[in-house]
C-alpha positions in Angstrom: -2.1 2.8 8.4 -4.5 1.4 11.3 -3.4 1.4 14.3 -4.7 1.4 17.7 -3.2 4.1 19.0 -4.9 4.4 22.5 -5.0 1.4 23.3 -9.0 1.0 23.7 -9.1 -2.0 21.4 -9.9 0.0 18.4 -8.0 1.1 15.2 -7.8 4.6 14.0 -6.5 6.1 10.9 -2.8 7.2 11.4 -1.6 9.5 8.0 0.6 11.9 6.4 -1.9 15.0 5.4 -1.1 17.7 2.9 -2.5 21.2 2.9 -1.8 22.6 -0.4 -1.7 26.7 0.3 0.6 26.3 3.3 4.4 27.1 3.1 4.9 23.7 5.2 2.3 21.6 3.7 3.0 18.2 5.4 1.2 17.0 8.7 0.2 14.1 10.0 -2.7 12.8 12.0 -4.9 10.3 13.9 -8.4 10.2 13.1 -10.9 8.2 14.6 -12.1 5.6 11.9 -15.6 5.3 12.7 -16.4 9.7 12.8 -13.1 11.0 11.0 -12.9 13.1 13.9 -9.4 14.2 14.6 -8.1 12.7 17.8 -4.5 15.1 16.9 -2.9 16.9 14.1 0.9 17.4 14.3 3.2 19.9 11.9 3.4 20.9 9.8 6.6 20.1 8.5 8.0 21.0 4.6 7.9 18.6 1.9 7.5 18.8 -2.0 4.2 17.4 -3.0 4.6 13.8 -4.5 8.5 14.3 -3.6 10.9 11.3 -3.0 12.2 12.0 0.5 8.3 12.0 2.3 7.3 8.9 3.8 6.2 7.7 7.3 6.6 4.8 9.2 5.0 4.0 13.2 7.1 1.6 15.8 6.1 1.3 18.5 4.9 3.7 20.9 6.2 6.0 17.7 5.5 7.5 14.4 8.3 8.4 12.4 7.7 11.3 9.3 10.4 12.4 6.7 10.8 15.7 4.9 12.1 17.0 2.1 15.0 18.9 3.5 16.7 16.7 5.1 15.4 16.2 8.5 13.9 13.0 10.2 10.6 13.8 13.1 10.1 11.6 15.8 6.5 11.8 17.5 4.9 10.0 20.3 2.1 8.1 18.7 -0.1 8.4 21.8 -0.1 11.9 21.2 1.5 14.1 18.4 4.4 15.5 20.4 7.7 16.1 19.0 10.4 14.5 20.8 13.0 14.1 18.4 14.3 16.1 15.3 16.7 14.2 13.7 18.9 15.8 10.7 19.6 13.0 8.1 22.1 14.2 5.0 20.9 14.0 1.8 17.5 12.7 2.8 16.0 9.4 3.3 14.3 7.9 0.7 12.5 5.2 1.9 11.3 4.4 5.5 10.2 1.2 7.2 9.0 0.0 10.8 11.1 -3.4 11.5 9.9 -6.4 12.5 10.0 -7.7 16.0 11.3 -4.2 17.2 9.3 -1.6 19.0 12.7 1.4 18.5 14.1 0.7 15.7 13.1 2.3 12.1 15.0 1.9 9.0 15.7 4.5 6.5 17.0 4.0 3.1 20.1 6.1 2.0 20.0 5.1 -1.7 19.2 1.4 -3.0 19.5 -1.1 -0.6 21.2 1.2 1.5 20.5 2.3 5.2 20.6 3.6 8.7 18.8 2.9 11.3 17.1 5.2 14.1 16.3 4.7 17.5 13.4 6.1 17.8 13.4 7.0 22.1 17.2 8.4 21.7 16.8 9.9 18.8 20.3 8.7 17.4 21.3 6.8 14.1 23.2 4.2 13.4 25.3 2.9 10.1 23.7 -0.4 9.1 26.4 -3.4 8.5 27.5 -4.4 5.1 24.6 -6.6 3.5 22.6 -5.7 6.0 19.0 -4.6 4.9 16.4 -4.3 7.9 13.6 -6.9 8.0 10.1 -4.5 7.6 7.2 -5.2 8.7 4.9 -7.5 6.6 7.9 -8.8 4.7 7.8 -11.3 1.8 6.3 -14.3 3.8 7.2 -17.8 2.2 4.4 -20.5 2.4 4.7 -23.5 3.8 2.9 -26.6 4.5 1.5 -25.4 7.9 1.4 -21.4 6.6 -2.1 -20.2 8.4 -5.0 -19.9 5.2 -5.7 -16.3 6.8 -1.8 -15.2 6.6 -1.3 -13.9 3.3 2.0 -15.7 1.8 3.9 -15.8 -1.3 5.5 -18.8 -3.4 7.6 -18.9 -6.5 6.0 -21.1 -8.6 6.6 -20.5 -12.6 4.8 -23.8 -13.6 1.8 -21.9 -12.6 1.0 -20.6 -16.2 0.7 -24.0 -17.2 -2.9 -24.0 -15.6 -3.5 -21.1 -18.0 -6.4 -21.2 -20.8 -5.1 -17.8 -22.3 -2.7 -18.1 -25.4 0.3 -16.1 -24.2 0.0 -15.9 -20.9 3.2 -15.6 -18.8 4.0 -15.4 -14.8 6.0 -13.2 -13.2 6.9 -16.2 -11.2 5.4 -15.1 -7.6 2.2 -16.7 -6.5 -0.1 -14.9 -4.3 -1.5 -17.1 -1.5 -4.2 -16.0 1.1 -7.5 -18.2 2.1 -8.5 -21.1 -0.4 -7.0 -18.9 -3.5 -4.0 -18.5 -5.4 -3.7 -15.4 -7.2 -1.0 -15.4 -10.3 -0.1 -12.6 -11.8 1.6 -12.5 -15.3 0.5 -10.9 -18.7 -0.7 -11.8 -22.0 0.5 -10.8 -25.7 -1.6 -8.5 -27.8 -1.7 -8.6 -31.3 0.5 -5.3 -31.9 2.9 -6.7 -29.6 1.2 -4.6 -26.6 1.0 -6.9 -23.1 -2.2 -7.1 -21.2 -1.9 -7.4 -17.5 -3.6 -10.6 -16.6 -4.8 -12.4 -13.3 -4.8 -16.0 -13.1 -7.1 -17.8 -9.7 -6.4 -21.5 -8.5 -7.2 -23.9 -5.9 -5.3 -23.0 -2.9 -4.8 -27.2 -2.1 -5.7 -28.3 -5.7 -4.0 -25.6 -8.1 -6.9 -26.8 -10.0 -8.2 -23.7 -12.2 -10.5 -21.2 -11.2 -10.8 -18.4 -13.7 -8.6 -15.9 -14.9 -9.2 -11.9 -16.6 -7.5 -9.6 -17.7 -6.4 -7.6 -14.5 -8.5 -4.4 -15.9 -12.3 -4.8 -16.5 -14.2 -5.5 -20.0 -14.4 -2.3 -22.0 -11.1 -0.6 -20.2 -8.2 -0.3 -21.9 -5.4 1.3 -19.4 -4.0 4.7 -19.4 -0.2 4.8 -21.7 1.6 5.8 -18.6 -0.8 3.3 -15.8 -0.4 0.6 -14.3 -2.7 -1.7 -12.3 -2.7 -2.1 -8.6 -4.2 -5.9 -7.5 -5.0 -6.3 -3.8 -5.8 -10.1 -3.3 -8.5 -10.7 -0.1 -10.3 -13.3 1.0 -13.4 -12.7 -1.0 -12.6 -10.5 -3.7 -9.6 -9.2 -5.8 -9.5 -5.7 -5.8 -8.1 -3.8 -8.7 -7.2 0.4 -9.1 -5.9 1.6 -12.4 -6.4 4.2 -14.6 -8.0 3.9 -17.9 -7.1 5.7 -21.2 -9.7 8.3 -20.6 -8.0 10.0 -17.2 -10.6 8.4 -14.7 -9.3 6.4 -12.3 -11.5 2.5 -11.7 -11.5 0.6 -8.3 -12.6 -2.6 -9.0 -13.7 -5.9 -7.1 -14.2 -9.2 -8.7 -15.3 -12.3 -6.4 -12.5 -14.2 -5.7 -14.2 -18.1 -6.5 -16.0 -17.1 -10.0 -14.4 -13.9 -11.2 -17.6 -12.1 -11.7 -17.6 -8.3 -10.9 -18.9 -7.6 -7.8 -18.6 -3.8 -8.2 -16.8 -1.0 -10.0 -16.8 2.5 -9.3 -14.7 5.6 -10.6 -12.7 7.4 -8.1 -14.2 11.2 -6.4 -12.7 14.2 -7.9 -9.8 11.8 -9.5 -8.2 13.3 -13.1 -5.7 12.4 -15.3 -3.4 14.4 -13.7 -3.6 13.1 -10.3 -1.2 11.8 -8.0 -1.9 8.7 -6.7 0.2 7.2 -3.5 -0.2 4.4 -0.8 -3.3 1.5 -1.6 -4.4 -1.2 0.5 -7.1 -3.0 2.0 -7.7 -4.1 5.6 -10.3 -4.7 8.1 -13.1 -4.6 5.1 -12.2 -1.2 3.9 -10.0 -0.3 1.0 -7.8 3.1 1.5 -6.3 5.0 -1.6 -4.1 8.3 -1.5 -5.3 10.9 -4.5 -3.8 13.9 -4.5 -4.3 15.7 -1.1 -7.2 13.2 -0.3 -7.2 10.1 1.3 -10.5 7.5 0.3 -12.3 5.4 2.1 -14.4 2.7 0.2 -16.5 0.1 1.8 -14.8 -3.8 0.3 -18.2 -5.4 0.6 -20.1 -2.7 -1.7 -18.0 -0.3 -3.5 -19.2 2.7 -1.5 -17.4 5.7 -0.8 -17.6 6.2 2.7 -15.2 9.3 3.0 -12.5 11.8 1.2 -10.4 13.0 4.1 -8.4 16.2 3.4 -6.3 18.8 5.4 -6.2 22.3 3.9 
């Protein structure tokens, strides 16, 4: 995540951090974005590598971390301290910020099920029947005055229609952010194998654009991959892996479809772990293993592979 955490105005790098010869190999961090230098390093604290019951969320004046036995940590953002530790039965297995509140965090029980924690008295709370917290950056429905630089979503099947490709079907969501519409669906193979394809429109027209398979010429993808599609305002950014191991990050311009660059991720194999992937502020940020990457969105270059071990 980025987050400005001292309030100067600035955004640093807030992150869980593995160090892979420890007994307790989970921390987590602030680095400054611009030097990587470490502005605090709390932990660690134990958690099974790639385990289910590790996440982090940050409300707040807070960051909230997760371990795999059982136990909820409560840390001042400002700072690193400890100030609550929480035990939570059975572990949580999903963690979320919600919206509109600076104490509350929820944390998913099982499916659709949780509890929320106040994060300055350290207590929990049952959450109500039907009631699933609101996280931050939720599925955001467009409307007619929806802000071009907001990225929204709409539900719009007839989208395919606009398709040139034999085959091609939508999941039904469209993505919606600047003057594009991304639609994501796939396309039948001979062999009865689906390709993952990517369908650009108009954002007023729906007039068509282009539209690719989601992974580039000459790729096929790994038996066991599958494609991660970040939509921005100039590109579409695309991380899979391929057949051979090697893990591709990808940007196509967003108004013509032609690659703007490709590049294989650092000291990635096929039997890496990959985790959290997103793009913000002009910089894309992928989880490998016990490294996190920092690409450049403009150029495709690598800026830095931040570990802790």
């Amino acid at each position: 995540r980025l987050v400005d955490v001292d309030g100067d105005g600035k955004k640093e790098i807030v992150s869980l951090f593995w160090g892979k010869a420890d007994d307790l190999p989970l921390h987590v961090g602030v680095l400054d974005r611009a030097t990587f230098a470490v502005k605090w390093m709390s932990g660690p604290f134990p958690s099974q590598w790639s385990g289910r019951h590790t996440h982090m969320a940050i409300v707040g004046a807070h960051v909230v971390v997760t371990d795999s036995r059982e136990t909820v940590h409560v840390l001042e953002l400002g700072s690193g301290k400890v100030v609550h530790t929480v035990p939570f039965a059975g572990g949580a297995v999903g963690a979320c910020a919600i919206a509109a509140s600076t104490v509350e965090v929820g944390l998913e029980v099982e499916w659709n099920k949780w509890k929320l924690l106040d994060v300055e008295k350290g207590t929990l709370r049952e959450a109500k029947k039907g009631e699933r917290p609101a996280c931050i950056e939720p599925y955001v429905t467009c409307s007619a005055k929806s802000d071009p630089s907001v990225r929204c979503n709409e539900n719009d099947p007839s989208a395919q229609a606009r398709s040139k490709t034999p085959g091609f079907t939508t999941y039904g969501s469209t993505e919606v952010l600047g003057d594009a519409r991304l639609v994501s669906g796939t396309v039948k193979r001979p062999g009865g194998k689906d390709d993952e394809a990517l369908l650009v429109l108009d954002r007023k027209t729906k007039a068509y654009r282009w539209e690719a398979k989601a992974i580039l010429d000459g790729d096929s993808l790994h038996l066991g991959g599958r494609t991660e599609v970040r939509l921005t305002p100039k590109s579409i950014v695309t991380f899979y892996q391929t057949s051979r191991g090697d893990f591709r990050l990808a940007a196509r311009d967003v108004a013509t479809g032609k690659e703007a660059w490709s590049t294989k991720a650092a000291d990635a194999k096929e039997g890496s772990y990959t985790g959290e992937f997103f793009v913000e502020d002009g910089e894309i940020f992928f989880f490998v293993d016990h490294a996190i990457h920092v690409v450049e969105l403009d150029t495709g270059r690598e800026r830095k592979v931040l570990t802790w071990l």
